[in-house]
MARTIBA-74957 format. One record per residue (C-alpha): residue in one letter; y negated, z, x. Coordinates in steps of 0.001 Angstrom, whole numbers, plus 500000, padded with zeros to 6 digits. Layout:
N
{r = a, north = Y, up = Z, east = X}
...
END
This chain:
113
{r = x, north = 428727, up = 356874, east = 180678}
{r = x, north = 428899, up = 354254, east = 178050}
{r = x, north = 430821, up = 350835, east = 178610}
{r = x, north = 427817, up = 348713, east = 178612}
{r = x, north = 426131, up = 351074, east = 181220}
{r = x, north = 429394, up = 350794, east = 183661}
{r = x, north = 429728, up = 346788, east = 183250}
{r = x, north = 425590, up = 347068, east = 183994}
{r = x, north = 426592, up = 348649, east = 187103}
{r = x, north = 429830, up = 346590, east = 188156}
{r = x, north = 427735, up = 343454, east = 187617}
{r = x, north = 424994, up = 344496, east = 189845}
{r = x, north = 427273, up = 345580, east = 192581}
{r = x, north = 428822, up = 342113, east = 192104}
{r = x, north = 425472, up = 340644, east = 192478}
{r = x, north = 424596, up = 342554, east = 195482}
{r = x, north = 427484, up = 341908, east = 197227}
{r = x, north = 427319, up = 337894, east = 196657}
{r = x, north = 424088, up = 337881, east = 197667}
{r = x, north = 424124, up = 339962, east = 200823}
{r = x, north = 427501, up = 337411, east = 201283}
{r = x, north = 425502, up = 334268, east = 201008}
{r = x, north = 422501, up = 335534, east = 203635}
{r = x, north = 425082, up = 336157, east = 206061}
{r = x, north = 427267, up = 332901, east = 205495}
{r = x, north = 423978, up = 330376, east = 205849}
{r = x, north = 422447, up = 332801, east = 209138}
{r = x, north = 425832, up = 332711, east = 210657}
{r = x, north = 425999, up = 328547, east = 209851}
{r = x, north = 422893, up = 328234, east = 210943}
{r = x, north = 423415, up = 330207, east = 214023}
{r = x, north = 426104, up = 327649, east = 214846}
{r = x, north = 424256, up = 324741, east = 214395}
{r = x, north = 421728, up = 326182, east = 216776}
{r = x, north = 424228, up = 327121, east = 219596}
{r = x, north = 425250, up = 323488, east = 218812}
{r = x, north = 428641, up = 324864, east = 218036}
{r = x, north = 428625, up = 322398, east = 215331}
{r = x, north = 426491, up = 319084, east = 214544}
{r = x, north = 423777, up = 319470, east = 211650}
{r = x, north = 424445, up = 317664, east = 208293}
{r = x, north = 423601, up = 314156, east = 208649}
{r = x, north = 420951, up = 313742, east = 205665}
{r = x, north = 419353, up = 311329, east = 207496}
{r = x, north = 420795, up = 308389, east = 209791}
{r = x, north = 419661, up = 306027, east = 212088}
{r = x, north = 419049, up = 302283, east = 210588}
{r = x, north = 420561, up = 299177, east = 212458}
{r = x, north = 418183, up = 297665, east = 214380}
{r = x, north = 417773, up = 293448, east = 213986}
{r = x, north = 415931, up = 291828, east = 216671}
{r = x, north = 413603, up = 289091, east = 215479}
{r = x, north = 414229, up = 285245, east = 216502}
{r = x, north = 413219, up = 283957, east = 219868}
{r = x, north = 410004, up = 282906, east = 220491}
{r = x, north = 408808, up = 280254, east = 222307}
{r = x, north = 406691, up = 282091, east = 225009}
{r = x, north = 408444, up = 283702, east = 227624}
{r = x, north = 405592, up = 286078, east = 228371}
{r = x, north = 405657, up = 287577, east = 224489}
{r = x, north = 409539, up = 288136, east = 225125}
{r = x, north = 409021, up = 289538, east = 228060}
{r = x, north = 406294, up = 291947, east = 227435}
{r = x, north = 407917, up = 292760, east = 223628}
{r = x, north = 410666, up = 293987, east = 226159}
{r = x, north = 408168, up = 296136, east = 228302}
{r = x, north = 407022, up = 297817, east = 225195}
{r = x, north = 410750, up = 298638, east = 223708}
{r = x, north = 411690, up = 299695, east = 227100}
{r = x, north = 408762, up = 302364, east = 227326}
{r = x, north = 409154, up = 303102, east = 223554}
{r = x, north = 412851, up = 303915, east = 223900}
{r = x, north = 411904, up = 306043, east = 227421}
{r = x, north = 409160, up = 307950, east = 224986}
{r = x, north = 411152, up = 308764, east = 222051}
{r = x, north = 414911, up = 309020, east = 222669}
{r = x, north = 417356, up = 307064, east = 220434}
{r = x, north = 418218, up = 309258, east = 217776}
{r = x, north = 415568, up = 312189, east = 218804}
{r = x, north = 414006, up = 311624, east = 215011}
{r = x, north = 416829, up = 311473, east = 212911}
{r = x, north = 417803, up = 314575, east = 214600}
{r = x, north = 414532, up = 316454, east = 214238}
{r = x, north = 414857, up = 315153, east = 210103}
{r = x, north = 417751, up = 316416, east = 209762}
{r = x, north = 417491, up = 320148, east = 211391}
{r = x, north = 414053, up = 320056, east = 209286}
{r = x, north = 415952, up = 319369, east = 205848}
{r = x, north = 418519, up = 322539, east = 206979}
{r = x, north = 415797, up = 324988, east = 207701}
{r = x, north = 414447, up = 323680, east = 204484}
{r = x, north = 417477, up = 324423, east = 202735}
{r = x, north = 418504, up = 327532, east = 204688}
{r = x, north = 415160, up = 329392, east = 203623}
{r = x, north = 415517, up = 328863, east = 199986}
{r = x, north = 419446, up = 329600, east = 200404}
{r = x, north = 418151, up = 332891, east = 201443}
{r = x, north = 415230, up = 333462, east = 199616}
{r = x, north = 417531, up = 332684, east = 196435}
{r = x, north = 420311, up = 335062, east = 197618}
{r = x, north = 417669, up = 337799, east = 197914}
{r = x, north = 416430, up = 337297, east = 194711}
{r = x, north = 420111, up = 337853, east = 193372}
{r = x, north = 420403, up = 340706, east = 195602}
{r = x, north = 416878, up = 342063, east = 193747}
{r = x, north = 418545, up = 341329, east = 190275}
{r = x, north = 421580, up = 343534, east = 191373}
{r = x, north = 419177, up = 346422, east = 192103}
{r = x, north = 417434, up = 346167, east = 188731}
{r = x, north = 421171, up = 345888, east = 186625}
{r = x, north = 421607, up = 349157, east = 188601}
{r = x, north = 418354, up = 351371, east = 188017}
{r = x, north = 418670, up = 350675, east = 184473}
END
């Protein structure tokens, strides 16, 4: 066996390995996250909210109320930032693993050679 076929070989094994080691790293993270072992990455966060002047009418203030009251019973506080940021980890956790399987496919084609 000639030295360039054996480094061939070690650097495939190397290449399998890391990427078999980074599919199992971002299912078992995202696993976590999922069992809400630990909070998602905050990509996205919520924006402070500033509440317009008062208005003359009583009857505007009161229904603009009514409609944040029924808005906020709708849509939790917080319910979209969350669902933005466990969208931008799937994101990210599919092409972690599509990329790691494409090193892992490398590997195998440094070691039929």
């Amino acid at each position: 066996m000639s030295t360039e076929l054996k480094v061939k070989k070690i650097i495939g094994w190397v290449l399998i390995a890391s990427g078999i080691i980074i599919m199992a790293s971002i299912i078992t993270t995202t696993v976590s996250h999922f069992s809400s072992n630990t909070p998602f990455p905050e990509l996205f966060s919520e924006s402070i909210e500033i509440k317009g002047g008062t208005s003359d009418d009583p009857l505007s203030d009161y229904m603009q109320s009514i409609i944040s009251d029924q808005l906020n019973s709708f849509i939790p506080k917080g319910s979209i930032t969350l669902f933005l940021n466990i969208g931008a980890w799937i994101i990210f956790s599919f092409f972690m693993v599509f990329a790691s399987a494409r090193i892992s496919e490398l590997g195998l084609k440094m070691l039929k050679e």
